[in-house]
C-alpha positions in Angstrom: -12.9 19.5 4.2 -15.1 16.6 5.1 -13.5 13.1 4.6 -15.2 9.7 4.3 -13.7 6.4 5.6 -15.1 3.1 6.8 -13.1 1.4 9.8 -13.2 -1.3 12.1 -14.1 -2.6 15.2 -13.9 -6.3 15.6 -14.6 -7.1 11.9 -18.0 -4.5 12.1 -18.0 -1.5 9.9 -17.8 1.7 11.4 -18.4 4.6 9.2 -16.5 7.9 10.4 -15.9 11.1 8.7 -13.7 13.8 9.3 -15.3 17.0 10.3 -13.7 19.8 10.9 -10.1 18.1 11.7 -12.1 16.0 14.3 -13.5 11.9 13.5 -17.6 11.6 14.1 -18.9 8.4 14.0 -22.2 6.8 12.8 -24.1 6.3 16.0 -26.0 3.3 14.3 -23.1 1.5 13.1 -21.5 1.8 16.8 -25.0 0.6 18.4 -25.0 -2.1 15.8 -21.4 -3.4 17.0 -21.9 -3.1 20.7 -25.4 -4.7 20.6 -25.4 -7.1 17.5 -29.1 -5.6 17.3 -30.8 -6.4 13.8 -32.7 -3.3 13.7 -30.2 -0.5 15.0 -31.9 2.7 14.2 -34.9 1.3 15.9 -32.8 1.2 18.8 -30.9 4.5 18.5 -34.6 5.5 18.1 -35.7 4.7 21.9 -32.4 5.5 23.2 -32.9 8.8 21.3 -36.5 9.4 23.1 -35.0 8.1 26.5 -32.3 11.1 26.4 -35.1 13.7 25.5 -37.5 11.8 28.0 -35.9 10.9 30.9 -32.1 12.9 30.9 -33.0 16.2 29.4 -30.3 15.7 27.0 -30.6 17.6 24.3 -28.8 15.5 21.5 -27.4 18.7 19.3 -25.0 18.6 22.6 -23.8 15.1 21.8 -25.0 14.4 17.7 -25.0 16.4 14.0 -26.1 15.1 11.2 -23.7 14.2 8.7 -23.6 12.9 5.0 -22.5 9.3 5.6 -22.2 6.7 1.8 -24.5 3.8 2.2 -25.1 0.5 0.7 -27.0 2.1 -2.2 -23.9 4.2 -2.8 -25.3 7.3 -1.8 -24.9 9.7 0.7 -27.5 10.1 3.2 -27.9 12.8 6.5 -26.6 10.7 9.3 -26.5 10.9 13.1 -22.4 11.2 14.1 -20.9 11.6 17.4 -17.2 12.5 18.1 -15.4 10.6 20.7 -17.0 12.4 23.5 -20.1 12.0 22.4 -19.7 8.2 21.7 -18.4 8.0 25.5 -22.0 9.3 26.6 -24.0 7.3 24.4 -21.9 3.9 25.3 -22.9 4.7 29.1 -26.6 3.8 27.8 -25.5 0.8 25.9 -25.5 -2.6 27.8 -22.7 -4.6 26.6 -19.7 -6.7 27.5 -17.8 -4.8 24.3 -18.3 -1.3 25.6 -15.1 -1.2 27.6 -13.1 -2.7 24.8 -15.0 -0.3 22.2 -13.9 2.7 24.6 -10.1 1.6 24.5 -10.8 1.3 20.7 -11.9 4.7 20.3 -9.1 6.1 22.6 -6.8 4.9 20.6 -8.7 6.4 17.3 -8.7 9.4 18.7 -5.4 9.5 20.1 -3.6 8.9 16.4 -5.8 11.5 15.2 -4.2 13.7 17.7 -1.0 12.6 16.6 -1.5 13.2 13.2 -2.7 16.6 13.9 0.3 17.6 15.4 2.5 15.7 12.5 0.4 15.5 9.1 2.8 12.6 8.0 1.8 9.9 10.5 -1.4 9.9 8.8 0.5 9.9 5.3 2.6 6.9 6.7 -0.7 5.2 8.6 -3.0 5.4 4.9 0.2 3.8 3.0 0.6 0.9 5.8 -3.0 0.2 5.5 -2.3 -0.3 1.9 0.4 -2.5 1.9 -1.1 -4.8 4.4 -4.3 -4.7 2.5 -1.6 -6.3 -0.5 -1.6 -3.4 -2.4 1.6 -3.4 -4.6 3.8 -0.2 -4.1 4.2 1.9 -7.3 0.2 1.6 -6.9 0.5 2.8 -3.6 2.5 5.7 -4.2 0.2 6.8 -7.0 -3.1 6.1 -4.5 -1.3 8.6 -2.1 -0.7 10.9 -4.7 -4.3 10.8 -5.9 -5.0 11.3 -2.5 -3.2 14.7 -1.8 -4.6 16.4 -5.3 -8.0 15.2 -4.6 -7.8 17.1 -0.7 -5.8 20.2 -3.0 -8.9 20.0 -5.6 -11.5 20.2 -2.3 -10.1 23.2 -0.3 -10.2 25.1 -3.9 -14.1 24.2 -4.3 -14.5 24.8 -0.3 -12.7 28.1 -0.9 -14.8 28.9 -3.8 -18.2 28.8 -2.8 -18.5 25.2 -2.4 -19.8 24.3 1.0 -22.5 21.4 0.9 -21.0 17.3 0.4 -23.9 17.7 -2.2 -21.9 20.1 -3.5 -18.5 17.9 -3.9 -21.1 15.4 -5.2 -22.2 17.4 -8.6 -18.7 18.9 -9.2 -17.2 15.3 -8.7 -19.5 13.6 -10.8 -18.8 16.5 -13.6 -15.1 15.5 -14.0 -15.9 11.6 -13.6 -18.7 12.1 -16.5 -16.0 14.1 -18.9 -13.1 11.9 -17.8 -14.4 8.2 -18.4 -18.0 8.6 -19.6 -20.0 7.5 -16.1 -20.4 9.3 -12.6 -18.3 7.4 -9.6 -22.0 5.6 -8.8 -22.1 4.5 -12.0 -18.7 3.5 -12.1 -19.3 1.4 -8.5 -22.0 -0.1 -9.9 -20.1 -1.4 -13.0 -17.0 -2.6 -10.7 -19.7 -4.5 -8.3 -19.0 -2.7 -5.6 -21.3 -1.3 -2.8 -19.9 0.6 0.6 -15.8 0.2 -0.4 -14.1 3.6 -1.5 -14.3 3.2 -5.8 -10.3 4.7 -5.8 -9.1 2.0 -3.9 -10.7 -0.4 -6.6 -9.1 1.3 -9.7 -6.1 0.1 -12.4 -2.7 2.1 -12.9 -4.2 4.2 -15.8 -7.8 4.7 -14.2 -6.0 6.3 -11.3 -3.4 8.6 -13.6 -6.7 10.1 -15.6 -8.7 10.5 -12.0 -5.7 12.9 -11.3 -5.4 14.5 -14.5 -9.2 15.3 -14.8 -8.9 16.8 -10.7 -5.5 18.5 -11.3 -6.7 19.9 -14.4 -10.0 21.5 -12.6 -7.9 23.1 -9.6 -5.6 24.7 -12.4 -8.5 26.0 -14.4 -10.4 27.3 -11.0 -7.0 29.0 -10.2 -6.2 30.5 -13.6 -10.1 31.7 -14.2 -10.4 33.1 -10.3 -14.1 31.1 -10.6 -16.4 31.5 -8.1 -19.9 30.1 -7.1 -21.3 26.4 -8.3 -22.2 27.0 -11.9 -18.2 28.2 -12.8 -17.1 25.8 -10.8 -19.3 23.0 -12.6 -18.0 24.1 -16.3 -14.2 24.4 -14.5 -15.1 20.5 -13.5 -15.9 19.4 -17.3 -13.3 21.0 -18.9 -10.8 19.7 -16.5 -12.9 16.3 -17.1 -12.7 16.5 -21.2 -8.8 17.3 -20.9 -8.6 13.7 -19.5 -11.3 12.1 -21.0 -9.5 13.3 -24.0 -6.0 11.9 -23.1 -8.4 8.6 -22.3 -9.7 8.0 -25.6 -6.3 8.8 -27.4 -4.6 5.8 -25.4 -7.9 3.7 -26.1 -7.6 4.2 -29.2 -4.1 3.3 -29.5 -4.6 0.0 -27.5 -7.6 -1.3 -29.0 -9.5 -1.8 -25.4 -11.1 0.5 -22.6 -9.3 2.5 -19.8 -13.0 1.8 -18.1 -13.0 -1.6 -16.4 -15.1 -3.5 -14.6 -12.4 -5.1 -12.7 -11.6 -4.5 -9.1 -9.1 -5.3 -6.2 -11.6 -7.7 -5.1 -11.2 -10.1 -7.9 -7.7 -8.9 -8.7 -4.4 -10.3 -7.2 -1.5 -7.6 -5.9 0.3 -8.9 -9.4 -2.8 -8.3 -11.9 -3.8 -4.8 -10.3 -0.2 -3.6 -11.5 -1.6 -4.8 -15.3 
């Protein structure tokens, strides 16, 4: 399963995902940090011909191309390093915050260690995040929940013939259509919101049908043995219309939308409970 998450260095966005139980990093968010450059894929793009040119550095040995969101709210092909990698690449970069960078990235890689070896640091690590981030807790509970069905949901699709982001794209976009009538970038867009995660930026209820439309699909993949991209689509709306259909029953009965526009940016710990 490949994981997306944005983190920090020094207030500068780092976009990393998890591939294959290992962190790789956006090269050109890591050159934009170190050297405040304004144009940072023009320089990964000498540094790039400087390794071919002049080291004989072949840079499948240190880079792979990975599906990275970005501002637009898609997902785009992306150069990523692991740690090692990074630690090659930063021996090109001339800047006073490489050696803090490197201690930085130790220390990444180091917890993701940990939580290798002990699944539940990371568990306890996301929640902490959370709370700091003033996230109340019965939200928080229900984000970590949300969290586990969603990884439960992937491995099924992985398992079942699954195998491109692209992939997790479609089938994800299938439930979000059937569950509250718009695709996630759709949904982004309505909550004003460009790079941040859209789950971290939904309501009590909009978070209980997300898991009913995802924990309805893995059922239905599980009970109908489905296999291959089209089943696995029509698994994703069914699931979807089982909680788009619990939706529009509470809609109906409150006299307003599950759908808002609303967001933790604009909402205080207090109102995000509402």
């Amino acid at each position: 399963m490949e994981y997306n998450q944005i983190i920090l260095f020094r207030n500068q966005n780092i976009r990393r995902i998890l591939h294959e139980k290992e962190w790789w990093f956006s090269v050109v968010d890591v050159i934009e940090a170190l050297t405040g450059s304004p144009e940072p894929r023009v320089y990964w793009g000498v540094m790039k011909n400087r390794f071919k040119k002049d080291e004989k550095v072949e840079l499948f040995t240190i880079c792979k191309q990975l599906r990275l969101g970005s501002s637009d709210g898609k997902m785009y092909k992306t150069d990523c390093a692991n740690p090692e990698g990074l630690f090659r690449i930063i021996q090109s970069i001339p800047s006073p915050k490489a050696e803090s960078f490197k201690r930085w990235l130790a220390k990444v890689g180091y917890e993701r260690m940990q939580e290798i070896e002990n699944p539940e640091l990371a568990t306890k690590r996301t929640r902490m995040l959370y709370k700091m981030k003033g996230y109340p807790d019965d939200w928080i509970e229900k984000r970590m929940r949300s969290i586990a069905i969603r990884e439960e949901l992937t491995d099924e699709w992985k398992n079942r013939g699954a195998q491109e982001q692209r992939d997790f794209e479609i089938l994800t976009a299938e439930i979000s259509k059937a569950t509250f009538g718009v695709t996630p970038q759709e949904y982004k867009e309505l909550k004003g919101l460009e790079k941040d995660n859209l789950r971290d930026h939904v309501d009590d209820f909009e978070l209980i049908f997300t898991m009913l439309g995802e924990r309805s699909t893995t059922e239905i993949h599980r009970t109908e043995n489905s296999k291959g991209i089209p089943k696995l689509k029509e698994d994703a709306k069914a699931g979807g219309d089982i909680a788009g259909g619990a939706r529009k029953q509470l809609e109906k009965k409150l006299k307003k939308s599950i759908v808002s526009e609303k967001s933790f940016k604009d909402l205080d710990a207090k109102k995000l409970k509402k």
